[in-house]
PAZAPA-4460 file (N, C-alpha, C; in steps of 0.05 Angstrom, whole numbers, plus 32768, in hexadecimal, padded with zeros to 4 digits):
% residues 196
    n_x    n_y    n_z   ca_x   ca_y   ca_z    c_x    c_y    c_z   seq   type   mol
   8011   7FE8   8000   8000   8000   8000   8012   8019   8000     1      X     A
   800F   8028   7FE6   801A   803F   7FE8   800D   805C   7FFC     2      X     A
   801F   806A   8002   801C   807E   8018   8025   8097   8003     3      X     A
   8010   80AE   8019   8018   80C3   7FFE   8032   80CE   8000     4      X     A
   8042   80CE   8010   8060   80D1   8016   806C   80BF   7FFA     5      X     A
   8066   80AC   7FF9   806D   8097   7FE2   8069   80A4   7FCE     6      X     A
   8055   80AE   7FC6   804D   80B9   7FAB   8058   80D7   7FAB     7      X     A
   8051   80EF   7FBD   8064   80FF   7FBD   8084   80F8   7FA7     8      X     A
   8094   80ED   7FB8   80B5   80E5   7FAF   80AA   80E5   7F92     9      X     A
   809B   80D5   7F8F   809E   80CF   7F74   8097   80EA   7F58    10      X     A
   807E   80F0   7F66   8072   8109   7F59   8083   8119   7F51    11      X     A
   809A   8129   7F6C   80A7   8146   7F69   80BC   8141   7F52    12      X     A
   80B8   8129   7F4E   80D4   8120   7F38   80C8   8122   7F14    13      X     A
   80B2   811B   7F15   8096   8127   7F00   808E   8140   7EFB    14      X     A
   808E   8154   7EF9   8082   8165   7EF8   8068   8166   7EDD    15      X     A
   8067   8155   7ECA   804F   815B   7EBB   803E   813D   7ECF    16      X     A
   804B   8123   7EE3   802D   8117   7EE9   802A   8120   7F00    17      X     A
   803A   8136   7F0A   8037   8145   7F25   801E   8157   7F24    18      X     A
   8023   8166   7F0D   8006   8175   7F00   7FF1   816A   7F02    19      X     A
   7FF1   8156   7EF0   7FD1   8147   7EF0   7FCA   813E   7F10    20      X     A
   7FDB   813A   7F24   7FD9   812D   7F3F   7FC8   8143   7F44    21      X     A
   7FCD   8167   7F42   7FCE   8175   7F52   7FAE   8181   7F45    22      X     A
   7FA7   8174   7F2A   7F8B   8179   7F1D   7F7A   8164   7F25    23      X     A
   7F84   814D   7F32   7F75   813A   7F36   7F69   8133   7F54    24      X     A
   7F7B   8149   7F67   7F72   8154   7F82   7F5E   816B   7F7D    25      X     A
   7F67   817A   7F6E   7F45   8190   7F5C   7F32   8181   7F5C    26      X     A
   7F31   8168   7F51   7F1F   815C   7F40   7F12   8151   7F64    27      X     A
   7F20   814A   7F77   7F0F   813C   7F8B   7F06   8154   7F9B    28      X     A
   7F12   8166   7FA1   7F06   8186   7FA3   7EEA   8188   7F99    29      X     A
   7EE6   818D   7F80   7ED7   8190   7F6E   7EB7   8177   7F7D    30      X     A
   7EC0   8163   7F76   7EB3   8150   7F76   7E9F   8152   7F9A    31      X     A
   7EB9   8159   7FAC   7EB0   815B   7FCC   7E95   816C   7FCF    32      X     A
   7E9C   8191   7FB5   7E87   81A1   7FB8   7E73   8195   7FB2    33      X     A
   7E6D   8189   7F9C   7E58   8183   7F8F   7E4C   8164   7F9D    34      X     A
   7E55   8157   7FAF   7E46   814D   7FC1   7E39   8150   7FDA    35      X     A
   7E4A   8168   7FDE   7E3D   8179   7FFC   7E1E   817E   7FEE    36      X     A
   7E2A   8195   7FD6   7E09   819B   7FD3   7DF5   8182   7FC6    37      X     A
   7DFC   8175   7FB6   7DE9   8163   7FAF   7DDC   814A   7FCC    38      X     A
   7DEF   814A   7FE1   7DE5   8144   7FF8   7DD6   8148   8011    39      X     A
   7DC8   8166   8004   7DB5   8174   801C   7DA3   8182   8007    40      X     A
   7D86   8184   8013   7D6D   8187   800C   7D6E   81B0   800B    41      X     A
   7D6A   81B4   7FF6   7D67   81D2   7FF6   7D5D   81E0   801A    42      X     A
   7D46   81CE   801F   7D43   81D5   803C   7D56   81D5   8054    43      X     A
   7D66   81C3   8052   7D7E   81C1   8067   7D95   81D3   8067    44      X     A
   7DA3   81DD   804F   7DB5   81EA   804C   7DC3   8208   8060    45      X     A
   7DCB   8201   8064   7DD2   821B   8078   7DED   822A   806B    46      X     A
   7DEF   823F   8077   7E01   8251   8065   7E1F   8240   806F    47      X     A
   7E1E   8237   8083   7E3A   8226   808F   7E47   8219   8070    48      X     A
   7E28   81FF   8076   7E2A   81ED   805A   7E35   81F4   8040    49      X     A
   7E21   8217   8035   7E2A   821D   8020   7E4A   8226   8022    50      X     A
   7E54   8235   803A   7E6A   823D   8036   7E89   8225   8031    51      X     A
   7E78   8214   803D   7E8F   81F4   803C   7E8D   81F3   8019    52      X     A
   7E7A   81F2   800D   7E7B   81E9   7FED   7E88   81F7   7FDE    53      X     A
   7E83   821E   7FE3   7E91   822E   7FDC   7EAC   8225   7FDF    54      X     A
   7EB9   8223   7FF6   7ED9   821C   8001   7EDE   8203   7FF2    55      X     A
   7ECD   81ED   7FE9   7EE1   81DA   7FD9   7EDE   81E8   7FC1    56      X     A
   7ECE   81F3   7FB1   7ECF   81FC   7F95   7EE9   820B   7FA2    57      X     A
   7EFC   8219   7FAA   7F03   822D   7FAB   7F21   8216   7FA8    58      X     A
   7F1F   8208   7FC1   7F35   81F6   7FC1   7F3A   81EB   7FA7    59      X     A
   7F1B   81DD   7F99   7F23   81D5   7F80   7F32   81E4   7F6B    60      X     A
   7F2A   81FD   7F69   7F36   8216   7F5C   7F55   821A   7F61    61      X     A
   7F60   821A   7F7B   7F84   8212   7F82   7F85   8206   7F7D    62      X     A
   7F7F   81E7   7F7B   7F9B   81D2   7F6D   7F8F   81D7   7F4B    63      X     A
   7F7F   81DD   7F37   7F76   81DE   7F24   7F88   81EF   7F1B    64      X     A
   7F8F   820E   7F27   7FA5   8227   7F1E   7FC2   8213   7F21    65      X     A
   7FC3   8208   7F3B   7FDC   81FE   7F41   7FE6   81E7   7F1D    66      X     A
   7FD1   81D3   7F1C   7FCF   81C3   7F09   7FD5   81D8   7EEB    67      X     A
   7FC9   81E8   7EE6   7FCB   81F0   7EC9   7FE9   8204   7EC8    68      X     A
   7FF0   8211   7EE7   800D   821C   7EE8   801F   81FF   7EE0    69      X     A
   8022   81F0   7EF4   8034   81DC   7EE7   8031   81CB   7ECF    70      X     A
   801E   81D2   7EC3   801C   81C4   7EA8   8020   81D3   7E98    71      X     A
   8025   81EA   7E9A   8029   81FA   7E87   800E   81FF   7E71    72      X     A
   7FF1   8200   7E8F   7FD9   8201   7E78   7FCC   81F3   7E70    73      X     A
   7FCB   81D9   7E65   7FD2   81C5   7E62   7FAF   81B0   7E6B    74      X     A
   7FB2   81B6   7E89   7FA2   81A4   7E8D   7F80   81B4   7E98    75      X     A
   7F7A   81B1   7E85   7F62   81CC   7E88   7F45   81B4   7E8C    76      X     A
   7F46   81A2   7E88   7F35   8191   7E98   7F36   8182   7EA9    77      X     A
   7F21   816E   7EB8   7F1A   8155   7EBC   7F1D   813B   7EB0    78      X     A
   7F1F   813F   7E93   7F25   8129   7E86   7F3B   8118   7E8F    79      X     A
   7F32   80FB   7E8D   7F45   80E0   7E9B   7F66   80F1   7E91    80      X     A
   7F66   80FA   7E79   7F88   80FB   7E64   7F8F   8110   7E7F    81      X     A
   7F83   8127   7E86   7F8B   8135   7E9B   7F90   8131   7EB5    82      X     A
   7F8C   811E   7EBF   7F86   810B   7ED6   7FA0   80FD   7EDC    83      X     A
   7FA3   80F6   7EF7   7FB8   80E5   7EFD   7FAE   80D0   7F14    84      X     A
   7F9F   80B9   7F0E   7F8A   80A8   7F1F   7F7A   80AE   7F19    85      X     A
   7F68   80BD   7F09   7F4C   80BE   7F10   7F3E   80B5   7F12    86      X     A
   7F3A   809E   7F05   7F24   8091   7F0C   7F24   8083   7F2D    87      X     A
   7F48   8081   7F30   7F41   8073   7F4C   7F3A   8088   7F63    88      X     A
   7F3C   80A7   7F5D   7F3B   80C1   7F6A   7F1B   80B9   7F6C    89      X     A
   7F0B   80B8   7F62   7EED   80BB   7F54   7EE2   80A5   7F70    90      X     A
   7EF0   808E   7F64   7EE2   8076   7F73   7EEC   807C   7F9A    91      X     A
   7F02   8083   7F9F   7F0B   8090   7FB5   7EEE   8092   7FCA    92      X     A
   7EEE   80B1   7FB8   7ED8   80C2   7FC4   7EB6   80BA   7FC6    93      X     A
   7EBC   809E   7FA7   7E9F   8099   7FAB   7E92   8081   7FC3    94      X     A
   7EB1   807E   7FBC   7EAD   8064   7FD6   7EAB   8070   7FF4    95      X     A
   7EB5   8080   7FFD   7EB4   8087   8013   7E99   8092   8017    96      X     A
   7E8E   80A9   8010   7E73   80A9   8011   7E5D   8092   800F    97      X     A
   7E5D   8081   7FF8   7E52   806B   7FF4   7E51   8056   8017    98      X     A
   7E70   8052   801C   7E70   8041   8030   7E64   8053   8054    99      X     A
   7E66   8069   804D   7E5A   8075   806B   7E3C   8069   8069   100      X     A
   7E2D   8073   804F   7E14   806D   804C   7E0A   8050   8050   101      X     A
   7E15   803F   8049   7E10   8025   8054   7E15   801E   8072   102      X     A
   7E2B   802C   8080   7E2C   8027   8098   7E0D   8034   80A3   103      X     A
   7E08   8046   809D   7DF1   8055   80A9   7DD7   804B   80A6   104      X     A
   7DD8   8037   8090   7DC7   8023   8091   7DA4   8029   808E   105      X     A
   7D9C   8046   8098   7D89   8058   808F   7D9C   8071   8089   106      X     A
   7D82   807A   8073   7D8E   8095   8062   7D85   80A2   8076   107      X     A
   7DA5   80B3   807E   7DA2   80D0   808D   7DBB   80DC   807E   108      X     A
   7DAF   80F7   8074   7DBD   810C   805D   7DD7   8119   8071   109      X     A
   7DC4   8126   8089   7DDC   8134   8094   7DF2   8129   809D   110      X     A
   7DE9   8111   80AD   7DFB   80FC   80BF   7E13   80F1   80A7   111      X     A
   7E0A   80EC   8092   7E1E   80DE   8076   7E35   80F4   8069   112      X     A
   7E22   810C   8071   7E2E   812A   8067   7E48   8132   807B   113      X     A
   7E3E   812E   8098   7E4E   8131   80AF   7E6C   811F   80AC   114      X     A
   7E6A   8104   80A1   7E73   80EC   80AB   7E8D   80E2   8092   115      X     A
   7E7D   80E8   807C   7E92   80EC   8061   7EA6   8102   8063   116      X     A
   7E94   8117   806D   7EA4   8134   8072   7EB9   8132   807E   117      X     A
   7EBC   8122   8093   7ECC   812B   80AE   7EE3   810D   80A4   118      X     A
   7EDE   80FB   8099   7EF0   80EC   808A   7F07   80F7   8075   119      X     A
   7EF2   8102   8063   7EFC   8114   804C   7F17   8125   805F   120      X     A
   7F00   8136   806E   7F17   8151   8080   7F31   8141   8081   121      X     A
   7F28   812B   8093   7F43   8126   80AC   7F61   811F   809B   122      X     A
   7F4F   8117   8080   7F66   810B   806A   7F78   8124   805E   123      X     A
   7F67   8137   805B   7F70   8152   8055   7F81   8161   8068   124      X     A
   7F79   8158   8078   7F87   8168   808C   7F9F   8151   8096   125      X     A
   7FA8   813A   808B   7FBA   8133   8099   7FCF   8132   8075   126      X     A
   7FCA   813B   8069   7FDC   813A   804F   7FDB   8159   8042   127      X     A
   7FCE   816E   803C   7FCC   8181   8039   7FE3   8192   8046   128      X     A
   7FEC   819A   8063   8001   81A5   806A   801D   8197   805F   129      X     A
   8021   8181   805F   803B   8177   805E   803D   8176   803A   130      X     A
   8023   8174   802B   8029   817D   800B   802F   81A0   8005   131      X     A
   8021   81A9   801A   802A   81CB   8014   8047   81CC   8019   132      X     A
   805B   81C0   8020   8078   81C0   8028   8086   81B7   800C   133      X     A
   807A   81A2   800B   807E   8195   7FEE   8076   81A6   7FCF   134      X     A
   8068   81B2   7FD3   8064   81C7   7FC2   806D   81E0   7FBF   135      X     A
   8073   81EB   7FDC   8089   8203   7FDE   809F   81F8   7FCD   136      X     A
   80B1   81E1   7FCE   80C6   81DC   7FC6   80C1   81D6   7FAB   137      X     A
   80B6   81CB   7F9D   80AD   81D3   7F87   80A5   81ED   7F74   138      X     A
   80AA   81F6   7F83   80A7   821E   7F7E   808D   8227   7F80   139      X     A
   807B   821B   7F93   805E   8229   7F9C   8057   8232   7FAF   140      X     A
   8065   8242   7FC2   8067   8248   7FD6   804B   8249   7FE5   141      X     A
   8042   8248   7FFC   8031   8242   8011   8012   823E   7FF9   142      X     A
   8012   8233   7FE7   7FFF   8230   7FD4   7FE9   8227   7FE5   143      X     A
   7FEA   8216   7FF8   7FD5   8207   8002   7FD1   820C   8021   144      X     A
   7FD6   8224   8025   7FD5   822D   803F   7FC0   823D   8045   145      X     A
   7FA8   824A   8034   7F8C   824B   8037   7F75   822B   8034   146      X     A
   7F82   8216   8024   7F73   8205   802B   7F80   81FA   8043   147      X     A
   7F95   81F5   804B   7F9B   81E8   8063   7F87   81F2   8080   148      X     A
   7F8B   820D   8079   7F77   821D   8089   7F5F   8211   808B   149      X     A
   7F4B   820F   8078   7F2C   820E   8078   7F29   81F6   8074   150      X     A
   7F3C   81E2   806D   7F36   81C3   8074   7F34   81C9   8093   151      X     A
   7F41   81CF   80A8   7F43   81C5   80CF   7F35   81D6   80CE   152      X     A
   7F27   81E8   80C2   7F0B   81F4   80CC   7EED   81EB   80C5   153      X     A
   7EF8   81DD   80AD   7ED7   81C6   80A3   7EDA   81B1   80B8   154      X     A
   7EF0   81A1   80BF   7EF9   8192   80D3   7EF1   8197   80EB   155      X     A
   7EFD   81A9   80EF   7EE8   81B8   8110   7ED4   81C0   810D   156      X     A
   7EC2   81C6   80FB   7EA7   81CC   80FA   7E98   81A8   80F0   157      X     A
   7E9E   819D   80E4   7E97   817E   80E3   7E93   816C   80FF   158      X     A
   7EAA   8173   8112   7EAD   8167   8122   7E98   8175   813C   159      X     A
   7E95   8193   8144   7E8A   8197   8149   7E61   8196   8142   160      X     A
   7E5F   818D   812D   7E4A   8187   811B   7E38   816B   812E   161      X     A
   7E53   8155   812A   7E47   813E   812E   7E46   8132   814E   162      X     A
   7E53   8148   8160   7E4C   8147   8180   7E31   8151   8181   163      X     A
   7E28   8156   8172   7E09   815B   8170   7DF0   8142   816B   164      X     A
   7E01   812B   8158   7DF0   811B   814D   7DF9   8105   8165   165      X     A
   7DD3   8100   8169   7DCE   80E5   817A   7DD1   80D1   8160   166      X     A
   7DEC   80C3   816A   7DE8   80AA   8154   7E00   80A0   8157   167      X     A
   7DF0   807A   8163   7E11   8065   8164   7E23   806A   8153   168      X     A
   7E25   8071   8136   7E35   806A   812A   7E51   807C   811E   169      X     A
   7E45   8096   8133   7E5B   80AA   8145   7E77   8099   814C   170      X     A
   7E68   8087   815D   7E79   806F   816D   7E90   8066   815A   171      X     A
   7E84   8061   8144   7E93   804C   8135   7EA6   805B   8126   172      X     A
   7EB2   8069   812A   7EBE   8087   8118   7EDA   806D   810D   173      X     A
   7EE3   806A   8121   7EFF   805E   8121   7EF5   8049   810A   174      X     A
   7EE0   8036   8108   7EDE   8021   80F3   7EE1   802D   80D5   175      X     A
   7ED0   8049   80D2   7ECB   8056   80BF   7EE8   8060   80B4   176      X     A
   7EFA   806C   80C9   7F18   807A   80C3   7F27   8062   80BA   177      X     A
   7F27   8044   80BE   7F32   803A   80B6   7F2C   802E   8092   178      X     A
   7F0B   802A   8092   7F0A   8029   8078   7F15   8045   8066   179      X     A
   7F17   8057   8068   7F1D   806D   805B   7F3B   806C   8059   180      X     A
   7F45   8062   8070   7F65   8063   806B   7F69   804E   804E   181      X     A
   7F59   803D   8051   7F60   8027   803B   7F55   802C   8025   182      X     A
   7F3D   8037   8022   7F3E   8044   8007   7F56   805A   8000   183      X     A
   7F5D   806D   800F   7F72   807E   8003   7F8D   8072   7FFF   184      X     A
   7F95   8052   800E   7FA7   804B   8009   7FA3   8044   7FEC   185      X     A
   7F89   803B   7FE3   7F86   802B   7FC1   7F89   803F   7FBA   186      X     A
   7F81   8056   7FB7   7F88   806D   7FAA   7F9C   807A   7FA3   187      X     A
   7FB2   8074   7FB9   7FD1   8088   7FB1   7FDC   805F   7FA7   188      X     A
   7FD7   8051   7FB2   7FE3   8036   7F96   7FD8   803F   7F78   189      X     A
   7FC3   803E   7F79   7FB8   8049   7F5D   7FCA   8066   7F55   190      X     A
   7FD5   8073   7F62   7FE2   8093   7F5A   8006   8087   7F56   191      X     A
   800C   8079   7F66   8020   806C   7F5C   8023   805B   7F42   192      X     A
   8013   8050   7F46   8013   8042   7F2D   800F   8041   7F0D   193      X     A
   8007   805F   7F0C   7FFE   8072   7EF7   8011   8088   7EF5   194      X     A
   8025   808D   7F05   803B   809C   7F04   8057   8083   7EF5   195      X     A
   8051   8069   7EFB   806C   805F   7EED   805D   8055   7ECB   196      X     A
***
């Protein structure tokens, strides 16, 4: 199982499949907004909510600039040719949402919204700072130091969220963090493996 430290080494030595890496973190950006909102009822929405969707479009928008700077332009879509994993980036994200929802076993929007969220976060927040270092040296200096920011504040507002919700499967956090670790391990094997 590759680790993103693993894939890093390999990346900074790439610079055009470093690009697509850094369009294909857009691409799960991208993808995060557009499940927040498609996951709550016009009625539920609170400006909190909307402002989290805003902040990934925004995020998606940094590694997207970052991606077309190092490509020299280059990679102006989504398309797989622009991509570095994507399809396993895609399945990632779909799986993790997918698998909260089965744990939960009845459909609850917010609780799935809370629960993917704070997965998603914790991942972000434990690779996000140590890639902004890795990208300074690469000549991007603190590039990711407004998302590093508003990831531990979706994180602390997530976490604060779900001390609210009466529900066992609160409990089970640790079961949930471990499936997620193993999907993102298939995911940077799949990122490795598409870099050789």
């Amino acid at each position: 199982m590759a680790s993103f430290d693993e894939v890093m080494v390999q990346l900074v030595k790439r610079p055009a499949q470093h690009a697509k890496f850094l369009n294909t973190l857009s691409l799960l950006e991208y993808i995060g907004a557009r499940k927040i909102l498609k996951s709550q009822e016009a009625s539920t929405i609170t400006g909190e909510i909307l402002g989290h969707a805003a902040e990934e479009i925004r995020h998606a928008q940094t590694f997207k600039k970052l991606a077309l700077k190092m490509s020299e332009g280059l990679l102006e879509t989504y398309q797989d040719e622009h991509l570095l994993a994507g399809v396993g980036a895609r399945q990632y994200i779909q799986a993790i949402d997918q698998g909260v929802a089965a744990k939960l076993k009845v459909p609850h929007a917010a609780l799935n919204y809370l629960l993917t969220t704070l997965l998603i976060e914790e991942r972000a927040n434990r690779i996000y700072p140590g890639y902004d270092l890795i990208l300074t040296e690469c000549g991007f200096p603190s590039a990711l130091k407004a998302i590093v920011r508003e990831e531990n504040t979706h994180l602390h507002d997530v976490r604060a969220a779900l001390q609210h919700m009466d529900n066992q499967l609160i409990q089970s956090l640790d079961e949930l963090r471990v499936f997620e670790a193993g999907l993102f391990s298939r995911f940077m094997d799949q990122v490795l493996q598409a870099i050789h």
